[in-house]
VMD Tcl script that draws the C-alpha trace (Angstrom):
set ca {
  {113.98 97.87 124.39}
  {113.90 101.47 123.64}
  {114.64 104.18 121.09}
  {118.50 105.75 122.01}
  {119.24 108.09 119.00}
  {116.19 109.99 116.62}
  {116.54 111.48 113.81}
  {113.90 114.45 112.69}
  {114.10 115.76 109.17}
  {113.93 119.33 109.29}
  {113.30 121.75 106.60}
  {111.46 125.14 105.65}
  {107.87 124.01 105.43}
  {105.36 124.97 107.27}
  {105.40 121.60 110.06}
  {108.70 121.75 111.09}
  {108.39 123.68 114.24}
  {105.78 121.25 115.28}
  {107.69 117.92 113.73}
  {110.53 119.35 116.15}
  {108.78 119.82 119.21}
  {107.06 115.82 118.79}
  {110.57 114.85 118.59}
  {111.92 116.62 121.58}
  {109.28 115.43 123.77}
  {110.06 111.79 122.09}
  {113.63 112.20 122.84}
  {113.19 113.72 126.55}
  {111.20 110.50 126.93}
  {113.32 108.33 125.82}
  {116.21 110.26 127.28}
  {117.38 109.46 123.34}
  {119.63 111.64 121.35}
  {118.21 113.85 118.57}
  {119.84 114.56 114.81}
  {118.66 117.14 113.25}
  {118.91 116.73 109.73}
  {118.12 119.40 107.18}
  {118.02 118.87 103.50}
  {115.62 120.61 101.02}
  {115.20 120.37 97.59}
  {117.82 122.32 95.36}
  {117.69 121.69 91.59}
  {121.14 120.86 89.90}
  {122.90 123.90 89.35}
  {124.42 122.45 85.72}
  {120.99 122.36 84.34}
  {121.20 126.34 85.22}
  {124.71 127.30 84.32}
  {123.79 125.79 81.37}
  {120.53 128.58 80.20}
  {121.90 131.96 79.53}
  {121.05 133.97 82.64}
  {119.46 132.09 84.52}
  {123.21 131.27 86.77}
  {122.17 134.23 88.75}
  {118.86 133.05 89.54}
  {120.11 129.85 90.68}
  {123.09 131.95 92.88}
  {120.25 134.28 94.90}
  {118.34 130.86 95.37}
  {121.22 129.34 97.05}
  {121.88 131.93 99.16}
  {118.34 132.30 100.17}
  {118.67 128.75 100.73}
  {121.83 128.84 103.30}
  {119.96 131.92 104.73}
  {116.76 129.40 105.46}
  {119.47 126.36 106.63}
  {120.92 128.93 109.10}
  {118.01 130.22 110.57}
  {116.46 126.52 111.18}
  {120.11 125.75 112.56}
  {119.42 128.29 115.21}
  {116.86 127.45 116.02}
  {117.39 123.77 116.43}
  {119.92 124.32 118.44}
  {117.89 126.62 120.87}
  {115.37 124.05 120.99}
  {117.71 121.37 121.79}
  {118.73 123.32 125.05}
  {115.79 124.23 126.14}
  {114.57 120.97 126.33}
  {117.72 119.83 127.92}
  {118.55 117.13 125.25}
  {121.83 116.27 123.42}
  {121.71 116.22 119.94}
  {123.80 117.13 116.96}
  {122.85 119.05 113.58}
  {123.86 117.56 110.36}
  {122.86 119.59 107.08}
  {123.07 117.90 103.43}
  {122.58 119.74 99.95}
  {122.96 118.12 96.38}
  {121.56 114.88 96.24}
  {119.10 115.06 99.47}
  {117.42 112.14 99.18}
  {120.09 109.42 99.15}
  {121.83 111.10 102.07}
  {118.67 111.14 104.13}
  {118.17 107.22 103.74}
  {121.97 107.25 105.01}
  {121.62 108.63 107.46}
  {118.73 107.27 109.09}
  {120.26 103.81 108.94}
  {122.21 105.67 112.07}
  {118.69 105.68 113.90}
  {116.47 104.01 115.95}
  {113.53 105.82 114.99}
  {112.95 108.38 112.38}
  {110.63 111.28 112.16}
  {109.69 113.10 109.17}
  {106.37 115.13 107.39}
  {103.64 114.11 105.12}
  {104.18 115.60 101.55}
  {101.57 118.67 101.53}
  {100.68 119.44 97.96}
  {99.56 122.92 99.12}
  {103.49 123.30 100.73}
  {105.75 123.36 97.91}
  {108.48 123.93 100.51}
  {107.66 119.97 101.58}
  {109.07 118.54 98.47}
  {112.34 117.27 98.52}
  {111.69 114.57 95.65}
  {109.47 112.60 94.30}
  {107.52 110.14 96.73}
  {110.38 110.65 99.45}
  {108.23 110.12 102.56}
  {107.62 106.43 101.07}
  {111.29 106.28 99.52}
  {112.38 106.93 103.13}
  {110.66 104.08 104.82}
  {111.32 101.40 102.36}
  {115.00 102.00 101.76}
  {116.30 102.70 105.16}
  {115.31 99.82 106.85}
  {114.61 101.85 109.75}
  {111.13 102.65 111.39}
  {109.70 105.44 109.92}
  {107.06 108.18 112.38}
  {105.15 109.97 109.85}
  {103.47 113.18 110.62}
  {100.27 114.14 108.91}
  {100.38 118.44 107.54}
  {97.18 118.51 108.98}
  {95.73 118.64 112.51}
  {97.40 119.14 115.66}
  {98.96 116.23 117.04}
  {99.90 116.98 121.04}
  {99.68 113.19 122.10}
  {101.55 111.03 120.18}
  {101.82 106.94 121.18}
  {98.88 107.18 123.90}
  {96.09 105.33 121.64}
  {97.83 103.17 119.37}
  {96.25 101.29 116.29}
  {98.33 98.29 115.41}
  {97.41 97.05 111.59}
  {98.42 93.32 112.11}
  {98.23 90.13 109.21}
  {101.09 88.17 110.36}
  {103.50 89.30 107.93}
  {107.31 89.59 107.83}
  {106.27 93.73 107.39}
  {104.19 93.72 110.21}
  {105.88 91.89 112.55}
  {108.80 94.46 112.09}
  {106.63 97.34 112.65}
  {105.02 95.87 116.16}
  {108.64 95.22 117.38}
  {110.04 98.27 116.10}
  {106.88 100.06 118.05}
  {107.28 98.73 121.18}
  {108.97 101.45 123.20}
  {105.46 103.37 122.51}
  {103.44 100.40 123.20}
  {105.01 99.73 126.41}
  {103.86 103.19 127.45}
  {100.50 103.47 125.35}
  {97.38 103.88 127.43}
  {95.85 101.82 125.17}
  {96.62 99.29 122.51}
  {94.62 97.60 119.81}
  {95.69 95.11 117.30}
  {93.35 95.09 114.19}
  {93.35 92.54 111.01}
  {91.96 93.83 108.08}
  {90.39 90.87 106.47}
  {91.27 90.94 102.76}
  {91.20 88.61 100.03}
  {94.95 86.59 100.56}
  {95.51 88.09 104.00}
  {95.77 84.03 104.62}
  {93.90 82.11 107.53}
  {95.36 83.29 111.47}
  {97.24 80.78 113.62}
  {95.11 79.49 115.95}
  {92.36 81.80 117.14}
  {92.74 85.60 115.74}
  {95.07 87.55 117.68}
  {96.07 84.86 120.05}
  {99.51 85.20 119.24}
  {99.92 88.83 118.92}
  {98.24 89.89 121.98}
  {99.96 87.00 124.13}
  {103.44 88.89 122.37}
  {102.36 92.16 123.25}
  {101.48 90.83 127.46}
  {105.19 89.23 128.16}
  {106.28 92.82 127.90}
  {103.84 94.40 129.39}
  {101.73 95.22 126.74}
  {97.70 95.05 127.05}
  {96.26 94.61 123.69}
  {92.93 93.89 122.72}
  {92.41 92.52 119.06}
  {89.61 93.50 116.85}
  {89.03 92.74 113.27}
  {87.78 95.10 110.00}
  {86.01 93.19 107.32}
  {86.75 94.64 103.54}
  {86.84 92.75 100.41}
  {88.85 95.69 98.21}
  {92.46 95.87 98.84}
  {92.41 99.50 97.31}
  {90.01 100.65 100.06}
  {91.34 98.81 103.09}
  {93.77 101.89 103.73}
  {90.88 104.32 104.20}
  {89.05 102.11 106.26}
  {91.99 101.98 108.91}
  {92.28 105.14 108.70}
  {88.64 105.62 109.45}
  {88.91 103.43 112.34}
  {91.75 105.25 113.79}
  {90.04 108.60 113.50}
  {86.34 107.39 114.57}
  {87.68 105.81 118.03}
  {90.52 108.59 118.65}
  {94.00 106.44 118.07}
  {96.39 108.79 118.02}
  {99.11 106.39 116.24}
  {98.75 103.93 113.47}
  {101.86 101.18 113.55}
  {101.64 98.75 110.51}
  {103.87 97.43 107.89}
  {105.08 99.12 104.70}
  {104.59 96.60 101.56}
  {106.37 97.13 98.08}
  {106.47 95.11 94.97}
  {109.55 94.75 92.40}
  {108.13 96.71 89.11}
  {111.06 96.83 86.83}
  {113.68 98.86 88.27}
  {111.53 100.86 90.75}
  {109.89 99.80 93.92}
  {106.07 100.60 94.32}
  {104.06 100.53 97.33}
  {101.05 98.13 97.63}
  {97.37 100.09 97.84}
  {97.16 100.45 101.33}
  {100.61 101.54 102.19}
  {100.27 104.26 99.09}
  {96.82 105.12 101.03}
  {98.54 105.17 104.20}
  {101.07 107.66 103.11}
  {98.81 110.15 100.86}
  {95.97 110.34 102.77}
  {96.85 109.98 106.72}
  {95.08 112.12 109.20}
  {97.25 110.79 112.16}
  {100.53 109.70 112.91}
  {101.95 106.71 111.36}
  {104.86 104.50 112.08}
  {106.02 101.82 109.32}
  {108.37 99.90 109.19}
  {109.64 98.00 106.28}
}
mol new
graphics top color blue
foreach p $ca { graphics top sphere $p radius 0.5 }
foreach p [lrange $ca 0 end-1] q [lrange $ca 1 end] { graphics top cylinder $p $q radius 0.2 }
display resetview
């Protein structure tokens, strides 16, 4: 089991040289081959065609914007050979976000950035990190904008509760597990997490050993769903994990997909890397 073709989202914010260079050491690893996809936000044009002059606005924004796509092109591309990886370059405009979740069903893994609120250049629409990982059905490696992140995969947090979500994200992980220095499986115990099979982390560890995997299990105690996010994330950070793998949950509300409270936690307010899988 291993990852064969990644997929990194470029674009022009601030993270991408350092989103690129995590996934060029993930694809040397893996001896994997690496997309680079670039797609930015760019309004509709019709809703500018449509004000009296603001058309040639929108036309010097567009060409600054295949001026940026260029540039980031060239770069990729120097990267790629540098590293001595194959890898291809695919570039999307109008409608970014559905063509990103397309594309990523192509993947075994995909690597993107945190939304920075101080980075307008991050947005490419509205919760897309999160839209990402629950419509492509693909694992998702989420970079925090903060911190420097050399090792990724080394220490590796696994949020476990025996779910269909979870169990996806462990399995989906385990081409970094296989090669983590070390491995812990945590439950968070929450009201309706539901009683463990047999004695806590039994299973799960005895999984993770028939390939190779040593996992110890721990548990965190927390009665508030809404804070059990920041206390893995506490966790993580006070004993130096360098990954967090764990499930992504939703709920049906109307027409739209939400996230459950820690997953939204997860996603706003990581401090590490975090793969999730939905």
């Amino acid at each position: 089991m291993t990852y064969k073709t990644l997929l990194v989202h470029l674009d022009t914010s601030n993270r991408v040289q350092a989103r690129l260079e995590i996934a060029l050491r993930f694809a040397r690893r893996f001896e994997a081959h690496l997309t680079g996809l670039f797609a930015t936000f760019m309004p509709d044009p019709r809703g500018f065609h449509a004000m009296a002059g603001s058309a040639s606005w929108f036309e010097t924004q567009r060409k600054h914007h295949e001026e940026q796509r260029g540039a980031t092109e060239r770069i990729f591309r120097a990267e790629l050979q540098r590293a001595g990886v194959k890898g291809e370059w695919i570039a999307v405009s109008q409608s970014a976000e559905p063509s990103v979740v397309a594309h990523c069903r192509y993947a075994d893994l995909v690597i993107l950035g945190q939304d920075d609120p101080d980075d307008p250049q991050t947005y490419i629409a509205d919760r897309f990190p999160e839209s990402v990982v629950m419509a492509s059905g693909r694992p998702v490696l989420m970079l925090p904008y903060a911190g420097h992140h050399e090792a990724v995969g080394s220490r590796v947090l696994v949020a476990w509760n025996g779910t269909r979500e979870s169990a996806r994200a462990l399995f989906d992980a385990m081409p970094l597990l296989a090669g983590a220095q070390r491995v812990t499986v945590v439950r968070i115990n929450t009201p309706g997490s539901g009683a463990p099979v047999r004695a806590p982390g039994t299973d799960v560890t005895a999984t993770l050993a028939r390939h190779g995997v040593n996992a110890s299990y721990t548990e965190i105690r927390n009665d508030i769903d809404e804070t059990s996010g920041d206390a893995l994330l506490s966790f993580a950070a006070g004993e130096g994990y360098d990954l967090v793998v764990m499930g992504a949950y939703g709920h049906a509300r109307w027409k739209e997909r939400v996230l459950g409270g820690v997953t939204r936690t997860i996603v706003d307010s990581a401090t590490v890397p975090v793969l999730m899988s939905h």
